[in-house]
C-alpha positions in Angstrom: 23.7 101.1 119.0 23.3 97.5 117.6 21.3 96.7 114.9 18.1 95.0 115.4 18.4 91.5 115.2 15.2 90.0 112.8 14.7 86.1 111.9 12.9 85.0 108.9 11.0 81.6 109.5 10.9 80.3 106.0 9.8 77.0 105.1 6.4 75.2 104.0 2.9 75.0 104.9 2.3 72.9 108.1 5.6 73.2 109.2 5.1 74.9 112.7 5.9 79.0 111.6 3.2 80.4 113.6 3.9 77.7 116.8 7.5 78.8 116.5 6.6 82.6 116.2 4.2 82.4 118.9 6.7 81.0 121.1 9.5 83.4 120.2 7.3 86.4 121.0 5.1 85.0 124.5 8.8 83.1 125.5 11.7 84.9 124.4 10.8 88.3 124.2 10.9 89.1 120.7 8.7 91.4 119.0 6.1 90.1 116.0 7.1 91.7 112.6 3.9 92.1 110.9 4.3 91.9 107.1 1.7 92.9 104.1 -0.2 90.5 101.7 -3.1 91.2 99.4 -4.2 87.7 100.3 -7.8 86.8 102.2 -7.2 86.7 105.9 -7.8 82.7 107.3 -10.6 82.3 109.7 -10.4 81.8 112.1 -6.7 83.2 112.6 -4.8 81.1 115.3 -3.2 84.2 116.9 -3.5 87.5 116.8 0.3 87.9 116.0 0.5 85.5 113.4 -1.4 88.2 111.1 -0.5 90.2 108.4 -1.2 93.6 107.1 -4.0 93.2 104.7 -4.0 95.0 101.8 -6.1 95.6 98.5 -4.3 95.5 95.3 -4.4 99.1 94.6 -2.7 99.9 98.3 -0.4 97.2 97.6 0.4 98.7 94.4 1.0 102.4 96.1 3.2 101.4 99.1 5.6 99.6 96.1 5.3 103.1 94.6 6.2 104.9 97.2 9.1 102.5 99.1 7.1 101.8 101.4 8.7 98.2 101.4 12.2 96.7 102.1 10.9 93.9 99.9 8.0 92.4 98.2 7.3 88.9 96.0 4.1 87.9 94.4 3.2 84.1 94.0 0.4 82.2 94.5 -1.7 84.4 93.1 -0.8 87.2 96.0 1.4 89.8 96.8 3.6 89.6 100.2 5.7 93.0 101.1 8.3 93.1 103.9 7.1 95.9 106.1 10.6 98.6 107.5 10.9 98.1 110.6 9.8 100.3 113.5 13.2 101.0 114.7 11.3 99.8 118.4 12.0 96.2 117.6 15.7 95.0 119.4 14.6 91.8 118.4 12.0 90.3 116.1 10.7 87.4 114.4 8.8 87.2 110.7 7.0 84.9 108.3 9.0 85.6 105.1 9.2 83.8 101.6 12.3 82.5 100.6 12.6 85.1 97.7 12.4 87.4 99.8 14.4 86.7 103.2 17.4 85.7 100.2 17.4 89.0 99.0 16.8 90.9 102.3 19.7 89.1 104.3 22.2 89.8 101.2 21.5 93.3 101.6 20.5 93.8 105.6 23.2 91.6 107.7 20.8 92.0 110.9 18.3 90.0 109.1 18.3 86.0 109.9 16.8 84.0 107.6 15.9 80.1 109.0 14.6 77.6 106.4 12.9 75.0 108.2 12.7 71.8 106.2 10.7 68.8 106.5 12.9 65.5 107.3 9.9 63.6 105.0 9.2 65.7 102.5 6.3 62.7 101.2 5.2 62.7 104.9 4.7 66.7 104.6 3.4 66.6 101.1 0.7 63.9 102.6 -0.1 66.0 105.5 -0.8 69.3 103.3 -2.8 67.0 101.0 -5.1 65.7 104.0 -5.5 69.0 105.7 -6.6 71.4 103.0 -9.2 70.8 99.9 -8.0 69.8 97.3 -7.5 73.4 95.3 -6.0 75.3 98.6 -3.5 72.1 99.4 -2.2 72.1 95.7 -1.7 75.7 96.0 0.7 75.0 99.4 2.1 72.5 97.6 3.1 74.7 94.8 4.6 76.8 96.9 6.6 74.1 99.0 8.2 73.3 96.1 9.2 77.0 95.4 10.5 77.1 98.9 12.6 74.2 97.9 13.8 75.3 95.2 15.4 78.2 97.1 16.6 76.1 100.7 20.1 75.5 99.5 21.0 79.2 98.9 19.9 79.1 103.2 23.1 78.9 105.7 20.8 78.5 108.7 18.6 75.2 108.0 16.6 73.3 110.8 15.5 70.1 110.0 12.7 69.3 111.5 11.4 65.6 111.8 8.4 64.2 111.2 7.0 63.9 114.8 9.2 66.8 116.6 8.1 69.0 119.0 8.1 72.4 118.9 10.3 72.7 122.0 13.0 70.8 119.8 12.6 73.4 117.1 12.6 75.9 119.0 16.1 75.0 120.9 17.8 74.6 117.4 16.6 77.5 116.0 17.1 79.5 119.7 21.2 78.2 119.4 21.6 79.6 115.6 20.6 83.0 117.5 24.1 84.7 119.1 23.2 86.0 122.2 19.6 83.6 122.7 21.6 81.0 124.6 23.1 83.8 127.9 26.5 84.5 124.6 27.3 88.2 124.2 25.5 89.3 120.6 27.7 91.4 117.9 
């Protein structure tokens, strides 16, 4: 049996995850990994599969304990575990901090990470800056620029321009998938 096949969307704030993931799972038949944070949920949430597992501190704290994690990260003030998957999932498609997806793919060769990078960083940094008050967009920003920090240790990178549409992301990332474009998978 082949292993499950899971992509990591990693990249910024604003950059189209959830669009991407939402299309991947009504579209293309991929399942929705759902990861852990201790963070607040957002209201209101744009889909219901673009959630996570929200936990307190404490049950954070106890699934690390007890491995119930193939990886976790704190930053920005939150934790963010990688959930096992269910062994149900032939294909499947995550957020996933860069961290995180690094570690997991060096470890897990059926694990895809994708970084997707702004063509205008300024343009992105603007856009974060005009969407979120002021305390919430400098905490994105912060952790843009810990995502970047991390995008050349990515093989799989999608640029993705100012002004493109998510059916243009979604092609390039679809034809860094073997097997997504008709191709026989490994």
């Amino acid at each position: 049996m082949t292993a499950p096949r899971i992509v990591m969307l990693v990249g910024p704030s604003q950059i189209g995850k959830d669009s991407l993931i939402a299309r991947l799972v009504d579209e293309h038949d991929f399942h929705y990994h759902v990861n852990a944070t201790t963070r607040s949920p957002r209201q209101p949430a744009a889909r219901s599969h673009a959630e996570y597992k929200f936990l307190t501190r404490e049950q954070f704290h106890e699934e690390v304990r007890r491995g119930g994690f193939l990886d976790w990260d704190y930053f920005a003030g939150n934790y963010y575990g990688v959930t096992w998957p269910s062994g149900q999932e032939a294909r499947a498609v995550m957020h996933c901090g860069a961290r995180m997806s690094i570690r997991i793919a060096q470890r897990e060769s059926h694990y895809v990470p994708v970084f997707l990078m702004p063509s205008d960083r300024s343009a992105h940094r603007a856009r974060i800056l005009s969407t979120f008050p002021a305390d919430e967009a400098a905490s994105r920003l912060a952790m843009m620029d810990e995502e970047f920090a991390h995008a050349a240790l990515f093989q799989q990178v999608v640029e993705v321009p100012r002004y493109a549409s998510t059916d243009d992301v979604l092609a390039t990332v679809l034809a860094l998938l073997p097997g997504d474009d008709g191709s026989e998978s490994s």
